[in-house]
N, C-alpha and C positions, 0 to 999 in steps of 0.2 A: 625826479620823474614828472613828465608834464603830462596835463589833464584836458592841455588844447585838444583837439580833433585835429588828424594833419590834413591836410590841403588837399588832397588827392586820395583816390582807391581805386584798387586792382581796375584795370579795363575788364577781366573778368574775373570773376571772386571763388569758381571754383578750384579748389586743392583737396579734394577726395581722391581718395587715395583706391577707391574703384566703385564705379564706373570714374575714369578719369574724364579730365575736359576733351573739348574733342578737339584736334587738330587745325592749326589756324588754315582758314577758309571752306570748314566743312559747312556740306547746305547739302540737307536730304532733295531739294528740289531738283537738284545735278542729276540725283539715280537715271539710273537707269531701267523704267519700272517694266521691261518688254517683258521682265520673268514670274512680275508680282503674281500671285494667284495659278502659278506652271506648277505642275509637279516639280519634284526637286530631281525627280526620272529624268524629264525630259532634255533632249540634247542640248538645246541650249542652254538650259541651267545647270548642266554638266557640266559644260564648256567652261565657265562662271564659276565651279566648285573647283574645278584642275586649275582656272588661270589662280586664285587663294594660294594652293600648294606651290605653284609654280614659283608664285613673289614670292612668297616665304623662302622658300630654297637658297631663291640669288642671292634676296635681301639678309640673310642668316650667314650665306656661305656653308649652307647642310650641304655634307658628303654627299655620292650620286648615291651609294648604294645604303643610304637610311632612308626609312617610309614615313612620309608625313599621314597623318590622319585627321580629320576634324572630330573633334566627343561633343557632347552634350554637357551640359551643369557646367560651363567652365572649365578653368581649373582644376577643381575640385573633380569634375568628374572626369577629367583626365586622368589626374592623379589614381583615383580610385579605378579606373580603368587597367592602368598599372598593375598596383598593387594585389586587385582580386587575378589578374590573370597569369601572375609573372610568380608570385613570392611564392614561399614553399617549398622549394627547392633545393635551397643552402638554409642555414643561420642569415641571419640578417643584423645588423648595425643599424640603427635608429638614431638620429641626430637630427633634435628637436628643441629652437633654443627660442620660440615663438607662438604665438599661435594656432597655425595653420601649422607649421613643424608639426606641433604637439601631436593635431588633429590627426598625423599619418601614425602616429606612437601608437594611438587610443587605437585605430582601426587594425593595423596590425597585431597588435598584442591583446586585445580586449574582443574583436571582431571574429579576426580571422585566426588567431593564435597560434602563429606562429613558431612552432621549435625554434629554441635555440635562440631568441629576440633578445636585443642587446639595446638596452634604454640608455643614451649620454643626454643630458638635459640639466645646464647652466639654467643660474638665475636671468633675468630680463637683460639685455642688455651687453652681455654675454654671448661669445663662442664656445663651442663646447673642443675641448681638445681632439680636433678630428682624427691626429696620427694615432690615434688606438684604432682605428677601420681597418681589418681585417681581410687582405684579398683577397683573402676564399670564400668570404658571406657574400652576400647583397647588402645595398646600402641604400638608405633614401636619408635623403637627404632636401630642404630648399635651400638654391643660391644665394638667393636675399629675402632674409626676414621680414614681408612686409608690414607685421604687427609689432615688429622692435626696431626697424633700422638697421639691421647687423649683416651683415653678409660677409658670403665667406672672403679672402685672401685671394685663391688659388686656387689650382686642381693637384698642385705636387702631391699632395697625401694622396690622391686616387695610384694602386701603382698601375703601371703599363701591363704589366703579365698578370694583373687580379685574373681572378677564377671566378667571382663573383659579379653580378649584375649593380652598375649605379644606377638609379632614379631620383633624377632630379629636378623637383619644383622652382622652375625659376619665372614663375610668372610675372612677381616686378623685378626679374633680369634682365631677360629675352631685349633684344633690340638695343640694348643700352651699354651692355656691358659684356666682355670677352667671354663667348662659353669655347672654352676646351672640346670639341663634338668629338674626338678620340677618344679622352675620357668618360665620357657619359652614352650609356645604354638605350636612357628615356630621359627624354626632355617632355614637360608639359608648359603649358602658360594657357591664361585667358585672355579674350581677344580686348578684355575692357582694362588694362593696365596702360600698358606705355602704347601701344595704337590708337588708344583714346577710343577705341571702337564698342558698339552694346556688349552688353552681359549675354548669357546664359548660353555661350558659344567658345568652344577651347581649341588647343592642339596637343597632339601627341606626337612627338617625334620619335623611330626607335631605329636601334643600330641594327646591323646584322647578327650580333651575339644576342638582342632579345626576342632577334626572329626565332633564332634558332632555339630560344628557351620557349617559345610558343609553340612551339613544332617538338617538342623532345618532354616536356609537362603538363604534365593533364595535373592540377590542387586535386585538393583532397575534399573541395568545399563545390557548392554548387554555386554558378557564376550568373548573373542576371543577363539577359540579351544586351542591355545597353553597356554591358562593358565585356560582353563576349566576343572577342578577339577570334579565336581558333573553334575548331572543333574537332574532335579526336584525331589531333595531332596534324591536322589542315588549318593554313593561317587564313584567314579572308582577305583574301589579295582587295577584292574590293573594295573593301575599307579604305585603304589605303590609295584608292585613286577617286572616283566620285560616289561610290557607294553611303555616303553617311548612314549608320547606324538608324541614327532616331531623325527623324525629319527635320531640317534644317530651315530656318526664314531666309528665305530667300532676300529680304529687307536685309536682314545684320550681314550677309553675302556680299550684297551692294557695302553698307558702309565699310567692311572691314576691305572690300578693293580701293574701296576710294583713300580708305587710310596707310592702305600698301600703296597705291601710286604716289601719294603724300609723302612715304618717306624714300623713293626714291625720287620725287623731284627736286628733294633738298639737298642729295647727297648718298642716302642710305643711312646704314648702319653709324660708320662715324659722325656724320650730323647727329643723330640722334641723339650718340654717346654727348655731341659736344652742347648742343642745348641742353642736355639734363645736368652737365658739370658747371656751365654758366649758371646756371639756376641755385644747385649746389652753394656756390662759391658765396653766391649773395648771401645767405644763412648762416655759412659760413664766418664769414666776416661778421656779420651782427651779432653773432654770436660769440667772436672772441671778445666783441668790447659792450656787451652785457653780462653784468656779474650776477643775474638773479635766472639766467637758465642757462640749458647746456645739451648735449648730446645723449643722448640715452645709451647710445653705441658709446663706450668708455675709449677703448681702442681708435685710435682715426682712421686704420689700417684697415678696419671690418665698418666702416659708417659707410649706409645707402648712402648713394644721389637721387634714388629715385623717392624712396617713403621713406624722409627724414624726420622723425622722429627726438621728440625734444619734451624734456624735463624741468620743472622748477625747483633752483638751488637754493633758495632764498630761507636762511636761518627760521625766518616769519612763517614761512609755509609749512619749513619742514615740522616746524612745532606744532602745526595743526593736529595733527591725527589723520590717521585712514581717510574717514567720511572727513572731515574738513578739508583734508588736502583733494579730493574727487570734488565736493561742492566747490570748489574754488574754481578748478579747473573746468568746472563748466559752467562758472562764471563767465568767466572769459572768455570761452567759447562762443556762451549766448550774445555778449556783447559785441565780436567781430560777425556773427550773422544778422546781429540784429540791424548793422549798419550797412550790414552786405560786400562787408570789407574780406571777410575769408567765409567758407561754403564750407561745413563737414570737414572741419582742421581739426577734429577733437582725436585723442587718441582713442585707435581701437578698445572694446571694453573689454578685452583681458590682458590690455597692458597696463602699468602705472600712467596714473593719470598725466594729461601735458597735451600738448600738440602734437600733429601730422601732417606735414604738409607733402601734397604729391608734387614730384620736381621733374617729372618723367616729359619726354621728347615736345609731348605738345601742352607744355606749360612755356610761357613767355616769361624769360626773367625780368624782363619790366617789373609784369604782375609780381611776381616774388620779390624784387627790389620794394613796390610800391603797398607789399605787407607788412613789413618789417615797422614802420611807424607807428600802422596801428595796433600791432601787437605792444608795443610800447604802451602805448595807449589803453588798452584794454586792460594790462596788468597794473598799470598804475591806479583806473578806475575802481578795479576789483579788490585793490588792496586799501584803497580812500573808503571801501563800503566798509570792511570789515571793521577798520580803526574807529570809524562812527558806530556801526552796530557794538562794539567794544566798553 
């Protein structure tokens, strides 16, 4: 292992895994600020909320007859959006093999509690056997794991004649990778994953079978406004075209257009998929001829492209202990920000320690070609301290 510093670093060093980087050639000075400071009422910024849904559609390839919606919180309050308005109706299936998984486990069964709640939850790194999904429950489910790298296969396990509603979290999916929209009920994502675009702004996608459970279910639970979909047994059509719920920045409006005409100037969808698989590949490869880390995803069949996710094998590591193998690993960490060679590559903190690197549409495999040295680098560093401290 060498100790040199390599010759070059990322042109840009971010690989956070959310807010990701933004989209090459993004510059807020482009906006279009005619709506900064409008109500989000007003027509023109209407206009500007429907043309959002509109890209989404082409760009996704969403059926005519599912409704797009913008939430609040992200993801997260997408997802939640979901779950407070829909579940309750059947049994449900739970399949949670990551963090953000888990996090729909804890709210349904802890929260809102659920009859009948059916917990599958593999260790890290892990799929959980999804053919025990039951076509008569609901099922929530994320695509892809962004706190372990794992994602699912497929949609074969959903069946075609289920009786039950799927919900599914595919925020580092969306855009990159095939969703089934047959199969799936609810789609959510955040706009700060593979769009490269701010936080605290989501979508909701839903079929006509979850219309129809918003119109036919009233929970048993009381539902907060921000994620109040229906009302005795009336869907808010509004929602679903320029109505947003909670008031929306007209700013993350502008960048997330500017990040939907981005990925239709390159192509769309399969651009997207194919830079995130170049990106991929590079890791890939470094990874089959380094013998001191690996994939977290065991399976190759279920490893992201997008939040790839990596572990240290190294006999020396693994002998540390719990706390010695975490302080190591944010060794290394500290030492590729310190150089500003990687930005927030650490792994999320309820996965095994290691790296994360985001490989999602508007990451340049340059920049991930031109990590891979100093990762080399930094692990050699970190393991030359230990042997002196030693």
């Amino acid at each position: 292992m060498s100790f040199a510093k390599p010759p070059a670093k990322p042109a840009d060093p971010r690989f956070s895994c959310g807010p990701t980087a933004k989209y090459p050639g993004w510059d807020p000075r482009k906006f279009d600020q005619s709506c900064m400071g409008r109500s989000h009422r007003s027509r023109e910024a209407r206009v500007k909320i429907q043309e959002v849904n509109d890209r989404t559609r082409r760009l996704l390839g969403i059926p005519d007859d599912y409704k797009i919606g913008i939430t609040a919180g992200s993801d997260t309050g997408a997802v939640e959006m979901a779950l407070w308005s829909l579940l309750g109706a059947r049994p449900v299936d739970l399949f949670g093999w990551e963090a953000f998984g888990l996090d729909w486990v804890t709210d349904t069964v802890e929260e809102l509690k659920v009859e009948g709640a059916r917990r599958f939850i593999p260790p890290y790194g892990e799929l959980p056997d999804l053919s025990q999904h039951n076509g008569k429950h609901d099922c929530v489910f994320t695509w892809n794991g962004t706190a372990s790298g794992v994602r699912v296969k497929n949609a074969d396990w959903i069946p075609d004649d289920r009786e039950g509603l799927t919900i599914c979290d595919a925020t580092s999916a969306v855009f990159v990778m095939d969703l089934p929209w047959r199969k799936l009920d609810v789609v959510t994502y955040s706009w700060q994953k593979v769009l490269g675009s701010e936080p605290q702004h989501g979508t909701i996608i839903m079929s006509p079978r979850a219309i129809k459970r918003l119109e036919t279910h009233i929970p048993s639970w009381p539902i907060p406004k921000l994620y109040r979909l229906a009302h005795k047994g009336k869907v808010n059509e509004g929602f679903f075209q320029t109505e947003v719920i909670n008031t929306p920045s007209m700013l993350c409006i502008e960048d997330v257009l500017g990040a939907l005409r981005w990925a239709e100037s390159i192509g769309g969808r399969p651009a997207m998929a194919a830079r995130t698989q170049k990106s991929f590949e590079v890791i890939e490869a470094w990874v089959a001829k380094t013998p001191w880390i690996d994939f977290l995803a065991a399976d190759p069949a279920t490893r992201s492209p997008t939040s790839v996710c990596l572990i240290y094998t190294d006999p020396a590591y693994l002998a540390m202990g719990p706390q010695g193998r975490a302080d190591f690993a944010r060794r290394v960490n500290g030492l590729l920000e310190a150089e500003k060679a990687a930005l927030d590559a650490n792994a999320y903190k309820d996965a095994p320690p290691g790296l994360r690197i985001w490989c999602g549409a508007t990451v340049e495999a340059a920049n991930v070609a031109a990590l891979m040295p100093w990762i080399d680098w930094a692990y050699a560093t970190a393991m030359a301290e230990l042997r002196v401290a030693a």
